[in-house]
Kinemage of the C-alpha trace (Angstrom):
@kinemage 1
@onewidth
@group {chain A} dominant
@subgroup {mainchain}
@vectorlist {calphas} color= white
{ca unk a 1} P 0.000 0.000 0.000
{ca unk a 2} L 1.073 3.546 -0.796
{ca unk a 3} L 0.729 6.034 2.007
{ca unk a 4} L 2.190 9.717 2.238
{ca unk a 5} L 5.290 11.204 3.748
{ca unk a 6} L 2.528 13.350 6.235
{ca unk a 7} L 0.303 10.187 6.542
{ca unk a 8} L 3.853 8.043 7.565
{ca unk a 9} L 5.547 10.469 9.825
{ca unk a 10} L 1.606 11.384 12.040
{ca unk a 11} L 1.292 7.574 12.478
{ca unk a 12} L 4.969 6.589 13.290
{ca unk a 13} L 4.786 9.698 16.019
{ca unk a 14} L 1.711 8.004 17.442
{ca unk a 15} L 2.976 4.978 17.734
{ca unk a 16} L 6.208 5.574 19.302
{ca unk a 17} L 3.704 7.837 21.851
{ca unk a 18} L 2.362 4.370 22.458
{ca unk a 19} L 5.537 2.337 23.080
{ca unk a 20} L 6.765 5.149 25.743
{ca unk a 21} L 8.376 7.777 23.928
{ca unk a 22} L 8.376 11.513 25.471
{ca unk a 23} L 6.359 12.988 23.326
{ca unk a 24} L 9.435 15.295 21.634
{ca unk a 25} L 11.109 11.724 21.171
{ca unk a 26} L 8.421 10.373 19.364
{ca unk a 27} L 8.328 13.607 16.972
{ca unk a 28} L 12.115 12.873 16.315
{ca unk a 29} L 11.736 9.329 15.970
{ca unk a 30} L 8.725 9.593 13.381
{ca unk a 31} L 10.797 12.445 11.399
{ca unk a 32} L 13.856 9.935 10.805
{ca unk a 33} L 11.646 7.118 9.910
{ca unk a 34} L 9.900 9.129 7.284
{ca unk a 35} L 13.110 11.024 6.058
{ca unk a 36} L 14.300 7.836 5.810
{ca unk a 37} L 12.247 6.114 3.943
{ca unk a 38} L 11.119 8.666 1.049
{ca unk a 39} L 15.192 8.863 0.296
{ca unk a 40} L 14.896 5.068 -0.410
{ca unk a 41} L 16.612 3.513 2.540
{ca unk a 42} L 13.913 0.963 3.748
{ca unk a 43} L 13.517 2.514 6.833
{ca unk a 44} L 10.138 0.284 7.187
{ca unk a 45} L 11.716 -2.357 7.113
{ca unk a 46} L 14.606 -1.649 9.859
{ca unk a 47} L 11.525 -0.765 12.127
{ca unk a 48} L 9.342 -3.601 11.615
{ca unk a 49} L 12.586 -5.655 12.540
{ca unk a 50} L 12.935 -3.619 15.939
{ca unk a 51} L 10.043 -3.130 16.702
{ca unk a 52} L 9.756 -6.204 19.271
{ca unk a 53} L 12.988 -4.761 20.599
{ca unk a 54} L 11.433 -1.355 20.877
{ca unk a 55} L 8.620 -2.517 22.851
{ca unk a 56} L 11.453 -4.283 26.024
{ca unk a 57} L 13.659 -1.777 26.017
{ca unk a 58} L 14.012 -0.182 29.331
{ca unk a 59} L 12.583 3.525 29.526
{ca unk a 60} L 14.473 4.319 32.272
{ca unk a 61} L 17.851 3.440 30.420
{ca unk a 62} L 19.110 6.861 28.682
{ca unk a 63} L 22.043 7.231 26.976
{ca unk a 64} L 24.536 8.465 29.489
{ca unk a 65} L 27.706 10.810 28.676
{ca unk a 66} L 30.988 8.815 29.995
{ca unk a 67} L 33.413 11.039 29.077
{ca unk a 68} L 33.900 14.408 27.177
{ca unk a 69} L 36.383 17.822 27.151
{ca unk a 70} L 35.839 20.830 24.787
{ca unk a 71} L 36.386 18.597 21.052
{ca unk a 72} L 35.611 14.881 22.170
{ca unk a 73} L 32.539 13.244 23.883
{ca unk a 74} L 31.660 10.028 24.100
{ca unk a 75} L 28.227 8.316 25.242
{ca unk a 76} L 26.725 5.088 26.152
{ca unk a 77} L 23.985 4.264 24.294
{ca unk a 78} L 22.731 1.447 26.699
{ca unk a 79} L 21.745 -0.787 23.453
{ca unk a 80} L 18.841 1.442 22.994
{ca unk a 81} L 17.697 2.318 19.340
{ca unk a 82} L 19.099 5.391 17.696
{ca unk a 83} L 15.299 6.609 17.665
{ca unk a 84} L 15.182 7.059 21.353
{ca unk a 85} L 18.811 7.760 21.911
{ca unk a 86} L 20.638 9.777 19.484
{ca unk a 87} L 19.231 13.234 20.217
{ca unk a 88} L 21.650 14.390 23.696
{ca unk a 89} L 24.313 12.713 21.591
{ca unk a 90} L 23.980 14.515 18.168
{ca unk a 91} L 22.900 18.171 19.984
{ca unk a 92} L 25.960 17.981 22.620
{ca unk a 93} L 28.249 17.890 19.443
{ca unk a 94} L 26.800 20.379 17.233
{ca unk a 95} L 27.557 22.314 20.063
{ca unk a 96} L 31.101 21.757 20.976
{ca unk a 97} L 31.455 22.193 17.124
{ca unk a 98} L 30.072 25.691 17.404
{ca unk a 99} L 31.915 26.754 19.620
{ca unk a 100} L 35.402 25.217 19.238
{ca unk a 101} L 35.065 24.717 15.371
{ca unk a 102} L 35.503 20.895 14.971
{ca unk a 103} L 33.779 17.778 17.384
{ca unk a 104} L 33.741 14.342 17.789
{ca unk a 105} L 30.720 12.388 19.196
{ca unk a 106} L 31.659 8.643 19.811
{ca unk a 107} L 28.161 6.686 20.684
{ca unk a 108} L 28.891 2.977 22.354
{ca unk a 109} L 26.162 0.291 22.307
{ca unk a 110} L 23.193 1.230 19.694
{ca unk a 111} L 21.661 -0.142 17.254
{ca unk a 112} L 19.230 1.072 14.317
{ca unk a 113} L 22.299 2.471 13.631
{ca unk a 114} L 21.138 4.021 9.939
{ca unk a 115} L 18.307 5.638 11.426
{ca unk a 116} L 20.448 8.545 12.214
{ca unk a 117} L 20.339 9.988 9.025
{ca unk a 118} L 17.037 11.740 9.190
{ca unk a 119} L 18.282 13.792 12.443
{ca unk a 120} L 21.425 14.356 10.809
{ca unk a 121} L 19.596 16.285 7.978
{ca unk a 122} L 17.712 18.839 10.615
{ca unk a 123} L 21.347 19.594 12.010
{ca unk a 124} L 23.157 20.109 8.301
{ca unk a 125} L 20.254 22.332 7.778
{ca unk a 126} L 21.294 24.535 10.923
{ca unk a 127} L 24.631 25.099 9.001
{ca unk a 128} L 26.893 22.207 10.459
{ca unk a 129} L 29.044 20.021 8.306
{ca unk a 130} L 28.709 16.506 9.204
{ca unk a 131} L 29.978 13.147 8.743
{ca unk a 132} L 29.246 9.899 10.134
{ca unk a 133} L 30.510 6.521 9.884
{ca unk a 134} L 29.790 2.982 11.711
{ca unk a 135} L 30.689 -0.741 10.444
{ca unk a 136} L 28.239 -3.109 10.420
{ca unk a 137} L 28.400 -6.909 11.579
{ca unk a 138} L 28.124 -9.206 8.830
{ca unk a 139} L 29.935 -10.857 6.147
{ca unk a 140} L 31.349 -9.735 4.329
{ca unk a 141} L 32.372 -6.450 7.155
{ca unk a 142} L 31.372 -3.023 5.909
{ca unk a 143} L 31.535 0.475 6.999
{ca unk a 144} L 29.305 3.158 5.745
{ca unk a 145} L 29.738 6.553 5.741
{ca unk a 146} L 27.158 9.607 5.203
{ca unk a 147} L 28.446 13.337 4.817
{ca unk a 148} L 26.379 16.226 4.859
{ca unk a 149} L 27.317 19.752 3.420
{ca unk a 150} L 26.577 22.708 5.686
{ca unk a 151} L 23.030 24.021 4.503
{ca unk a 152} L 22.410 20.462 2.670
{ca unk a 153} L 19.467 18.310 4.374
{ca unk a 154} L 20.480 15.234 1.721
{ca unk a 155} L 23.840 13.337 1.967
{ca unk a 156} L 25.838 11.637 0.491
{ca unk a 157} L 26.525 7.965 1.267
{ca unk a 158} L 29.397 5.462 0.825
{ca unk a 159} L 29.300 1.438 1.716
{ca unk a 160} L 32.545 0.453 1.408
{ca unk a 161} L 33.869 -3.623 2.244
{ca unk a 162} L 36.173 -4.026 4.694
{ca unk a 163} L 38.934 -6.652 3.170
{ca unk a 164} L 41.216 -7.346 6.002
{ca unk a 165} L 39.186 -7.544 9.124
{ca unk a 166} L 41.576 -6.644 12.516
{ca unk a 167} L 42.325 -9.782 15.064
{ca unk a 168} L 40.985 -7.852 17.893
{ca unk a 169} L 37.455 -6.292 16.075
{ca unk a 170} L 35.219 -5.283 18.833
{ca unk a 171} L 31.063 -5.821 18.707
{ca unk a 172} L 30.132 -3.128 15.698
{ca unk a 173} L 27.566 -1.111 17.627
{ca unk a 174} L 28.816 2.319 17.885
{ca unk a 175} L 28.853 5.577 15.600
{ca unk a 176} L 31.381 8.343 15.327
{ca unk a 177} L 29.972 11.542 14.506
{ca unk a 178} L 32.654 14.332 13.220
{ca unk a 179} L 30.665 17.900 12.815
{ca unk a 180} L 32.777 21.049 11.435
{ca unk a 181} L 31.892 24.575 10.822
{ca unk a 182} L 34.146 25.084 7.858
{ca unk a 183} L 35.104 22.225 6.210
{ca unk a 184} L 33.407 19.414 3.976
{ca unk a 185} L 34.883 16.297 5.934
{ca unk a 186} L 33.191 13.604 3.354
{ca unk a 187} L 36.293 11.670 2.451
{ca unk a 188} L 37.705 10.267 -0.739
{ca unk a 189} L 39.013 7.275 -0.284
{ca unk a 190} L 42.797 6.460 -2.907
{ca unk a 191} L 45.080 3.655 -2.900
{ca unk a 192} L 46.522 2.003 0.237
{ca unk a 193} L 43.542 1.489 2.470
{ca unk a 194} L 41.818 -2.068 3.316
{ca unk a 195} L 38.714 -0.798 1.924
{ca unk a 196} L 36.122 -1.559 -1.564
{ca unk a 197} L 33.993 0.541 -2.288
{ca unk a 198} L 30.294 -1.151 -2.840
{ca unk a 199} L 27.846 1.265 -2.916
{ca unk a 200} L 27.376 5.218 -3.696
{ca unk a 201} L 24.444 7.288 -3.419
{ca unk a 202} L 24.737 10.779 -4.638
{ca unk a 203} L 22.949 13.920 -3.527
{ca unk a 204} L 21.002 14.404 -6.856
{ca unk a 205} L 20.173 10.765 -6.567
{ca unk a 206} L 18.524 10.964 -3.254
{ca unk a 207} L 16.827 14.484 -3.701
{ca unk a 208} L 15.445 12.678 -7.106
{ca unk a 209} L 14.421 9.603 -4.801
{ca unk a 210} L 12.720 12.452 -2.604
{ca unk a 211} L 10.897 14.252 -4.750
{ca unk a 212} L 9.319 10.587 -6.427
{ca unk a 213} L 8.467 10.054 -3.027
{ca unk a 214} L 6.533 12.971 -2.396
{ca unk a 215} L 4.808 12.412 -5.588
{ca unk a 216} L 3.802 9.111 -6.081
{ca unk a 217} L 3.196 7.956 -2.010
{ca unk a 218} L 5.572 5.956 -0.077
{ca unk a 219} L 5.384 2.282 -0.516
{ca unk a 220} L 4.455 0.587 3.068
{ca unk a 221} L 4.093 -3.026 4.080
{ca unk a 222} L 0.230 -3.351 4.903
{ca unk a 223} L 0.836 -6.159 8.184
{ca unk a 224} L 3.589 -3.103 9.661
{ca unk a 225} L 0.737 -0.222 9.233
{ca unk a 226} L -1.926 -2.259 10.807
{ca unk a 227} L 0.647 -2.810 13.618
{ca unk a 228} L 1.814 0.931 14.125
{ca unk a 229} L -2.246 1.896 13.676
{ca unk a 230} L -3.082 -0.349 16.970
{ca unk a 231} L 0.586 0.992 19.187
{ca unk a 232} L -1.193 4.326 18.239
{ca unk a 233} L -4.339 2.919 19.894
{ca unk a 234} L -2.705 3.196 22.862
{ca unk a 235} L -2.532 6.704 23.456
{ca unk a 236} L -6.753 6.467 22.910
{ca unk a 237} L -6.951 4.143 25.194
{ca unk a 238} L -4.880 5.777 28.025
{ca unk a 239} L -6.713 9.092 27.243
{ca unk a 240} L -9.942 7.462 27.660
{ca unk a 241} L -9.110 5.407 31.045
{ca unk a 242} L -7.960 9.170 32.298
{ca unk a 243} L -10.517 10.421 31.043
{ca unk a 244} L -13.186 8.022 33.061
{ca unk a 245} L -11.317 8.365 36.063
{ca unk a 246} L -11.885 12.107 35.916
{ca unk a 247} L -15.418 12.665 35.023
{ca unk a 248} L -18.302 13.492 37.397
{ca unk a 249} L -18.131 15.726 40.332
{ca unk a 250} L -15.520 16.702 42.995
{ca unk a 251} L -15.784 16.669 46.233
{ca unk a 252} L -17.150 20.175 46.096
{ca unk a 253} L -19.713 22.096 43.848
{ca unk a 254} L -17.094 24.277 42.485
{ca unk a 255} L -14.890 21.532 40.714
């Protein structure tokens, strides 16, 4: 079924409002998912996939800054999902990067890891350049990388193999985040390094996949929209049960 980028992003907000989300959370959340997916990177489908792990994660969990000085920080995500983690992580470096010119945001232990795109775009668009890059556990090992230009809310994105994998690889569930004021920090990749490049998705190619979007409806898995349409139900039924609990009198004429 075909649904719009309005119809996608008011649903997904509802239902994270259902699982738990704050309700400025849930905004965020909804706005990566639906960013996300009209620029062609099956964000559906990474959220049907977590959303059983969405539903157990612990509320009470936030991510948790470990360590940081005036260029560096670096946070625990506590295995949470980007969508209900990445916003103290992203916002504490834009502003170290404002104000000493260059950051780096290290975040430990997350996953939905791609997701992050769609709040990187509201940040480029505040005049930030941007750059992140994470490896992902599979075979064969990759690393992808997605720059934004200051003033630019699409990126550009790199999926490179990884060819000689280190002896001592550590668990691939981090990001590092690198945000600049001045200077376009997408690299470009010569000879010498362990890396092949697989994939490349260009700026005009995503605004193109953006704009189709917008036009034609986004493509949704029906079983996934019934699913988000009854988490939504949630918040109905919680206002209702408040509701009942508060109607009739006071204890007084004048309540």
């Amino acid at each position: 079924m075909k649904v719009s980028f309005n119809e996608l992003q008011g649903l997904c907000r509802k239902a994270f409002t259902g699982i738990g989300f704050e309700e400025g959370d849930a905004a965020d959340a909804a706005d990566m998912v639906a960013w996300m997916q009209c620029h062609g990177f099956n964000a559906i489908d990474q959220l049907s996939r977590g959303l059983d792990f969405l539903l157990e994660e612990d509320l009470d969990a936030l991510p948790e800054v470990i360590y940081q000085d005036g260029d560096l920080a670096v946070l625990d995500g506590h295995g949470q999902s980007v969508l209900r983690s990445i916003s103290l992580a992203t916002e504490l470096g834009f502003a170290k990067a404002r104000a000493r010119g260059l950051s780096v945001v290290k975040i430990r232990r997350c996953h939905n890891r791609q997701l992050i795109m769609g709040y990187l775009s509201r940040l480029a668009g505040r005049g930030i350049n941007i750059t992140a890059f994470w490896r992902n556990a599979q075979e064969p090992l990759t690393e992808q990388v997605v720059g934004f230009r200051a003033g630019h809310s699409t990126p550009e994105v790199r999926i490179y193999a990884v060819r000689d994998v280190p002896e001592e690889n550590e668990p691939n569930d981090g990001i590092t985040l690198v945000m600049a004021n001045h200077v376009e920090l997408l690299p470009s990749l010569g000879a010498g390094h362990d890396l092949d490049l697989l994939a490349r998705h260009s700026e005009s190619d995503l605004m193109a996949c953006r704009q189709r979007s917008l036009q034609e409806g986004i493509e949704v898995d029906e079983a996934l929209w019934v699913r988000l349409k009854t988490l939504a139900h949630r918040i109905l039924v919680e206002s209702s049960d408040a509701s009942r609990s508060g109607a009739g009198a006071g204890v007084n004429d004048n309540d």
